[in-house]
C-alpha positions as CSV (number, residue, x, y, z in Angstrom):
1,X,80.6,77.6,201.1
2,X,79.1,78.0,204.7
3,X,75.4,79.5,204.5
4,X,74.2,82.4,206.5
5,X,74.0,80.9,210.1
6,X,77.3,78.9,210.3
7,X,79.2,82.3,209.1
8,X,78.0,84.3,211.4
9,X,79.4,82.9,214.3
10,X,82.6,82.9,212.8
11,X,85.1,85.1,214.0
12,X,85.6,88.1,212.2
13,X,88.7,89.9,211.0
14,X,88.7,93.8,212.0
15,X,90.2,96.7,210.4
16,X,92.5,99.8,212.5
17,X,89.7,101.7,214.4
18,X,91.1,104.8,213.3
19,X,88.5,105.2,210.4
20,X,85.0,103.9,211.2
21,X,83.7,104.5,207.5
22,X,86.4,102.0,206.3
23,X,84.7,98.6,207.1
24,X,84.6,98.8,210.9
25,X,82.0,96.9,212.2
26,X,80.8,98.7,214.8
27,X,77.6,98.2,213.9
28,X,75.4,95.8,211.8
29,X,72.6,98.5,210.0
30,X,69.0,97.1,209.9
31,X,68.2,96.5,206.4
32,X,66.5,99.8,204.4
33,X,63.4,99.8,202.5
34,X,64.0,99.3,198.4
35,X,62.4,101.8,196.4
36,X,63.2,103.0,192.9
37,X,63.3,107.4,192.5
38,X,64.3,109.4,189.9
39,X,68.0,109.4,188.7
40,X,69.8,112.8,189.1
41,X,72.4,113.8,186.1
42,X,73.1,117.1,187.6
43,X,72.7,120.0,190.3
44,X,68.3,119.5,190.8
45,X,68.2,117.8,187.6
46,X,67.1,114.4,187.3
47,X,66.2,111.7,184.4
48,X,62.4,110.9,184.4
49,X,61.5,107.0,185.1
50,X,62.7,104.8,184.0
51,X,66.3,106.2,184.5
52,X,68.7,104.9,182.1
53,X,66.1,103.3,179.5
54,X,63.4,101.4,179.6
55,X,65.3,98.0,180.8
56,X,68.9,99.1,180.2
57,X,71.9,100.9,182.0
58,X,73.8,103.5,179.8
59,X,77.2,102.5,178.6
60,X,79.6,104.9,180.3
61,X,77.5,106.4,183.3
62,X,78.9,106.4,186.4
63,X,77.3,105.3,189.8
64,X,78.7,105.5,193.4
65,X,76.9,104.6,196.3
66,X,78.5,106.0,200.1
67,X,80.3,103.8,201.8
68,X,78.4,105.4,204.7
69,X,75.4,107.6,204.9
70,X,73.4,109.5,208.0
71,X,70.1,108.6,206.5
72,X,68.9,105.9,203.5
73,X,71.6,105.4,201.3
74,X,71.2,105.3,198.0
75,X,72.9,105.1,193.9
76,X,73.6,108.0,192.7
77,X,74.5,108.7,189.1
78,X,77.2,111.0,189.2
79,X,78.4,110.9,185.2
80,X,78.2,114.7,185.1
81,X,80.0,115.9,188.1
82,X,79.1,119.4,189.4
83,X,77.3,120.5,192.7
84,X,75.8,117.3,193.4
85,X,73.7,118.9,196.6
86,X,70.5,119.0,195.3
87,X,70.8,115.0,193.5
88,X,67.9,112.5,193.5
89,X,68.6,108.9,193.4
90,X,68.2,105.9,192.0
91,X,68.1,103.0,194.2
92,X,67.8,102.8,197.8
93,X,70.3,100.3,199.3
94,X,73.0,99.3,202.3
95,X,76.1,101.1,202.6
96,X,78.4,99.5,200.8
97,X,82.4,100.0,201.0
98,X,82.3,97.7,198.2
99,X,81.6,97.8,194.5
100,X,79.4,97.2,191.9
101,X,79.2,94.9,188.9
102,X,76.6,95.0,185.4
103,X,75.2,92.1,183.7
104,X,76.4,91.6,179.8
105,X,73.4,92.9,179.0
106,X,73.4,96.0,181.3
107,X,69.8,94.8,182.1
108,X,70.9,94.2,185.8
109,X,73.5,96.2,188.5
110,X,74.5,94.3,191.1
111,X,75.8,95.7,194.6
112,X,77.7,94.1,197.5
113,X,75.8,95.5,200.7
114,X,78.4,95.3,203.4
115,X,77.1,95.1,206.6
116,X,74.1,92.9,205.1
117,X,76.1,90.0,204.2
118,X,74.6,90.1,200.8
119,X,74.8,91.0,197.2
120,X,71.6,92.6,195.5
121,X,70.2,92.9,192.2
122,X,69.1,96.0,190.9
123,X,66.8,97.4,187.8
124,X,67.5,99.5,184.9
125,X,64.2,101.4,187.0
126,X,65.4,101.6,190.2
127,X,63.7,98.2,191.7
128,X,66.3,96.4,194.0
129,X,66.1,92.6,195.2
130,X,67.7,89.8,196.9
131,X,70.5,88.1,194.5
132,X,73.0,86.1,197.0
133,X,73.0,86.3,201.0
134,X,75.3,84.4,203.2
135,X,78.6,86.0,201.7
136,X,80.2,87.7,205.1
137,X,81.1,91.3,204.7
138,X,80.8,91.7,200.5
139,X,83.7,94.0,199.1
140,X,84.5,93.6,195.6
141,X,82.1,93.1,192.8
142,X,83.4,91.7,189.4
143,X,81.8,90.6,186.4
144,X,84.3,88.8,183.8
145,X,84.1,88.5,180.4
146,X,83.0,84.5,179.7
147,X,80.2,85.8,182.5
148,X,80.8,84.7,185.5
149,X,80.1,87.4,188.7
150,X,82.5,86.8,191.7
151,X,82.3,88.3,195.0
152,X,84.8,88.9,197.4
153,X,84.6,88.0,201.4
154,X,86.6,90.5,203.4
155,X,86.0,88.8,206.2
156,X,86.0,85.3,205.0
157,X,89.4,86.2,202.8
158,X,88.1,84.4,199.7
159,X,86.6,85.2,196.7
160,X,83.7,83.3,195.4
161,X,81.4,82.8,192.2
162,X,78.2,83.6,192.7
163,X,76.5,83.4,189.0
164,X,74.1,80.8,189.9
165,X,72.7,83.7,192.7
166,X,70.6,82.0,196.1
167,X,69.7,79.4,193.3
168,X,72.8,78.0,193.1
169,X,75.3,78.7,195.5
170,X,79.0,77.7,195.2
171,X,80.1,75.0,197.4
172,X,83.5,76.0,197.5
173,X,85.6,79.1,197.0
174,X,86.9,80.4,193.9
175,X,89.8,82.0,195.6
176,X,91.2,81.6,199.1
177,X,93.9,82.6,201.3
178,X,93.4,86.0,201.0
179,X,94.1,88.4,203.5
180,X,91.1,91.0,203.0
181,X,90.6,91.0,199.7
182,X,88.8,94.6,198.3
183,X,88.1,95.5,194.8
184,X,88.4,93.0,191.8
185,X,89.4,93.9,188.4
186,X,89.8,92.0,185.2
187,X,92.5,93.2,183.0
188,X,92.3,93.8,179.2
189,X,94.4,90.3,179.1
190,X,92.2,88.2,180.7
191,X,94.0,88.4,184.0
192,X,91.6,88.9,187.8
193,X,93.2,91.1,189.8
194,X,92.2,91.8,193.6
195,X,93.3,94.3,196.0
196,X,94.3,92.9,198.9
197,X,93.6,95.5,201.5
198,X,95.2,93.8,204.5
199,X,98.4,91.8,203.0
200,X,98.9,95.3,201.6
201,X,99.5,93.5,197.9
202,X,97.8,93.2,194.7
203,X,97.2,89.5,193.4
204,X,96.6,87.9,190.7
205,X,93.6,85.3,191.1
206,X,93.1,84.0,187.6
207,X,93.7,80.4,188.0
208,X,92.2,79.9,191.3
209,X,92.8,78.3,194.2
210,X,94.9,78.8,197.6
211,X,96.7,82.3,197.1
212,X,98.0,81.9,201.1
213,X,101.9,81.8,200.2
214,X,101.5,84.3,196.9
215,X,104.1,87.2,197.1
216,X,101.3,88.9,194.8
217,X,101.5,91.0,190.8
218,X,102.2,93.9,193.1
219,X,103.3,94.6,196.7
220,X,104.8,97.3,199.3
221,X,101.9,99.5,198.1
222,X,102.5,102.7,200.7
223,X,99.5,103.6,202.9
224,X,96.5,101.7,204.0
225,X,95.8,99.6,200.6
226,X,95.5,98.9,198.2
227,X,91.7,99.5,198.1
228,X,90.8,100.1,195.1
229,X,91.7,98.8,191.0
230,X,91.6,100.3,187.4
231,X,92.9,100.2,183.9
232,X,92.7,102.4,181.5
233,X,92.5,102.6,177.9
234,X,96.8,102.5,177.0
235,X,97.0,99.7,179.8
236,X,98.3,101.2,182.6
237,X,96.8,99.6,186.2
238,X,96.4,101.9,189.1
239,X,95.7,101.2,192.7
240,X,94.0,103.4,195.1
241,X,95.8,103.7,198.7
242,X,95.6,106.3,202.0
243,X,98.8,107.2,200.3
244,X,97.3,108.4,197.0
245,X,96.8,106.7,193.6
246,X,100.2,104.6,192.4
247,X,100.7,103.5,188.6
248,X,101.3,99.2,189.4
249,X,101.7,98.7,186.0
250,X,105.1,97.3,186.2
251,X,104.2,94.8,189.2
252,X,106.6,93.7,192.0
253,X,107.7,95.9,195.1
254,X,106.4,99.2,194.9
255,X,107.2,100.3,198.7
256,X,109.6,103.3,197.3
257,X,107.4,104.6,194.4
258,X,106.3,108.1,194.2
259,X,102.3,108.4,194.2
260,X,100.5,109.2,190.6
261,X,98.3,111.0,192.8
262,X,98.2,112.7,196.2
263,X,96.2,115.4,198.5
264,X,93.7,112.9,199.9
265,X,92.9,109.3,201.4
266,X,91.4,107.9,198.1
267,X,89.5,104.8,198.4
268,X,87.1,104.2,194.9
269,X,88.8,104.4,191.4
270,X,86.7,104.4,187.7
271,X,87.9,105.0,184.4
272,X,84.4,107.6,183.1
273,X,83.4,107.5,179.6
274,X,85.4,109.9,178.3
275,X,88.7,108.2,179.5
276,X,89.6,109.9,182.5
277,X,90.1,108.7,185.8
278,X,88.2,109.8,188.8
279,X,88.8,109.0,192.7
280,X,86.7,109.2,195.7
281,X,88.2,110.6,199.1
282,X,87.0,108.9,202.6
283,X,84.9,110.4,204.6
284,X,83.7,113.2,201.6
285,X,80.8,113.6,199.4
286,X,83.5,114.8,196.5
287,X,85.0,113.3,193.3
288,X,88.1,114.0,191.9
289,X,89.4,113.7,188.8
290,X,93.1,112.4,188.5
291,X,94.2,111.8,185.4
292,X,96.8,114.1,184.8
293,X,97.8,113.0,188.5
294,X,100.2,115.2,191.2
295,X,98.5,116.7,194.3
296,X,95.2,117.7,194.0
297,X,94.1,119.1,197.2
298,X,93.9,122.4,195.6
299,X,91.9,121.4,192.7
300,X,88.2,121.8,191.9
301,X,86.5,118.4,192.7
302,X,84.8,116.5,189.4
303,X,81.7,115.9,191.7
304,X,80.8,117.5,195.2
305,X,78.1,117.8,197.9
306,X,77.0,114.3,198.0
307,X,74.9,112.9,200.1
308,X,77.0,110.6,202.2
309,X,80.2,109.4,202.5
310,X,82.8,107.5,199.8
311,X,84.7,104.6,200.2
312,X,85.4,102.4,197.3
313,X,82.3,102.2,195.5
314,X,82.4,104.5,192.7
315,X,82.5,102.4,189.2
316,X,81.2,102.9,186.0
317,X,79.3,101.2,183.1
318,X,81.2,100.0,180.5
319,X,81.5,102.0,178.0
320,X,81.7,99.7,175.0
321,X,80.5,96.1,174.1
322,X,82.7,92.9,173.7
323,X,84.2,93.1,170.3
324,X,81.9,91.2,168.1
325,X,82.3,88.0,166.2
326,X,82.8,89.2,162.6
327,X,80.3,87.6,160.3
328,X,80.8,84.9,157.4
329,X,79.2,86.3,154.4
330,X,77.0,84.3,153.4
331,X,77.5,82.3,149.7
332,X,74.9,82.1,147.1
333,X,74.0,78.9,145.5
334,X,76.2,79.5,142.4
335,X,78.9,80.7,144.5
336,X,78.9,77.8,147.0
337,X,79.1,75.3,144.2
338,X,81.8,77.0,142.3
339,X,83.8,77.2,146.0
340,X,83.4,73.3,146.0
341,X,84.6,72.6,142.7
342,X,87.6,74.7,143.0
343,X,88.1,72.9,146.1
344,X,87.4,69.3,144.4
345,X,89.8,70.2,141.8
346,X,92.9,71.6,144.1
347,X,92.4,67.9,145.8
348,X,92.0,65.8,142.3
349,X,95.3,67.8,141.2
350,X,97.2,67.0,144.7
351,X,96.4,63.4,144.7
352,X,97.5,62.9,140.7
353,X,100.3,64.8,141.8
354,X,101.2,62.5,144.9
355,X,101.5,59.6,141.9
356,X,103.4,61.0,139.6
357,X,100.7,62.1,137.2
358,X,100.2,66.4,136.1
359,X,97.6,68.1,133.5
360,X,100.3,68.4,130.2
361,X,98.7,70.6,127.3
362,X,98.4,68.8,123.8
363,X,100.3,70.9,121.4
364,X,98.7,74.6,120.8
365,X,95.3,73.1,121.6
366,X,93.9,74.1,124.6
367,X,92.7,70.4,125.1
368,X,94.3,69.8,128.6
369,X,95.3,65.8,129.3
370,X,96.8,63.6,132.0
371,X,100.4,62.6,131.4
372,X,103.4,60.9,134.4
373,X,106.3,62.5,135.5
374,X,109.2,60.8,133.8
């Protein structure tokens, strides 16, 4: 992968104009201090530091950070929804149209800053720091389950893996031939998903490689999109769109499907701890939730009066662990050796077998002795 310099004088890809929260590049933002603040779980309510534990995240929390902001921008933990006017937050960073990404350990948060060209690190307190530059425009985020954290280029149309941080960059791409690949997501199969903003498809990036001539999982998505991925807990895959939220479950065309969702330009997508499904709207500081899906523009938004303005950055914490390895009880000493002489007997009796030979019993004694097969 090119470094820093030789990127930027690339030329880069540019999104319709009609929108400038929706990565336009109209401007490149000067970088904004880091600072860590108290985390706000309500209308004026906020945790006291350190936030979510002393060097943890909380397992089904969710985060979003505005895609753009008229001040410093910063992580907000909007697991509680409500009147959100009055909210503190919890990290100071760069606008990011993106998405975010834990470690395994939920020690570490990671963010892709947009108009930064890089992807920082930040505390269970608040502290934020350099963890990869050099990635032009950073979208999607994904951490995957045998630990690897890949980041997608919008511009670059690529997806790389950047575990190894500034410390070990990749020298090649993970993915390419993308078109303006968004949001990642890793299915409960195993499967990487990416939304593919500008080839207006959903594709499958598991295996790596050149994805330039893939007809994509899912494609025709209506609206600009798809921008944004979930699943949720029976398995269903939705994609966010300027068209609403469509169920791409099934795969293949989807160009005359009816919306899950409708009544805004939805753009971030998170399945909360409690299992429902909640969607950002461009351009607003409101949440709604979408679960039970049809139009919602009447409804009474989850979360509202944020500072700032959504795009796709609104993701959640996981809310459970990997399934754990179950345990081999452990043997005691008398139990061990009585498993190995069972065992040394079931092969004594198979090889005497294999030869013709079986235990006979002599008369009504219970005095067992070898005897062949006639």
């Amino acid at each position: 992968m090119n470094r820093v310099a030789s990127n930027r004088v690339r030329s880069e890809r540019h999104l319709p104009t009609r929108n400038r929260h929706l990565l336009t590049d109209a401007a490149i933002l000067p970088s904004k201090p880091s600072g860590s603040a108290f985390l706000g779980v309500g209308p004026g309510v906020a945790w006291p530091a350190p936030g979510f534990g002393a060097d943890r995240f909380t397992r089904g929390s969710v985060c979003w950070p505005p895609g753009d902001c008229s001040g410093a921008c910063e992580v907000f933990n909007v697991t509680g929804g409500g009147d959100l006017g009055s909210i503190a937050g919890f990290a100071t960073v760069e606008r990011s149209p993106g998405q975010i990404a834990w470690s395994q350990d939920l020690g570490s948060a990671y963010i892709s800053e947009f108009f930064l060209n890089r992807v920082s690190k930040i505390s269970a307190t608040g502290a934020v720091s350099l963890f990869f530059s050099g990635i032009i425009r950073p979208t999607g985020l994904l951490r995957t389950a045998d630990n690897r954290l890949l980041a997608a280029s919008f511009n670059h149309g690529a997806v790389y893996d950047i575990s190894g941080g500034d410390e070990s960059p990749p020298e090649t791409a993970f993915a390419t031939g993308l078109g303006g690949p968004r949001n990642l997501l890793q299915l409960a199969t195993g499967k990487i998903l990416v939304a593919d903003q500008n080839l207006k498809r959903v594709i499958d990036i598991t295996a790596g490689g050149s994805f330039s001539a893939e007809t994509g999982f899912a494609f025709g998505i209506p609206g600009l999109g798809p921008l944004d991925l979930v699943q949720d807990a029976s398995g269903h895959i939705y994609a966010s769109s300027f068209s609403g939220v469509f169920d791409i479950t099934a795969g293949g065309d989807l160009s005359g499907q009816s919306a899950h969702a409708t009544g805004f330009n939805f753009v971030g997508l998170t399945i909360n701890g409690s299992g429902r499904m909640l969607a950002s709207v461009l351009n607003s500081g409101a949440i709604y939730d979408v679960t039970d899906g049809g139009d919602v523009s009447s409804d009474l938004p989850f979360a509202f009066n944020l500072p700032g303005f959504a795009d796709t950055a609104l993701d959640a914490i996981p809310a459970s662990a990997p399934p754990a390895v179950p345990a081999v009880p452990a043997l005691s000493t008398w139990g061990g050796w009585s498993l190995a002489c069972l065992l040394l007997l079931a092969v004594c009796r198979q090889a005497f077998s294999d030869r013709g030979f079986v235990l006979l019993r002599e008369g009504s004694s219970s005095r067992l002795r070898l005897g062949r097969v006639a």
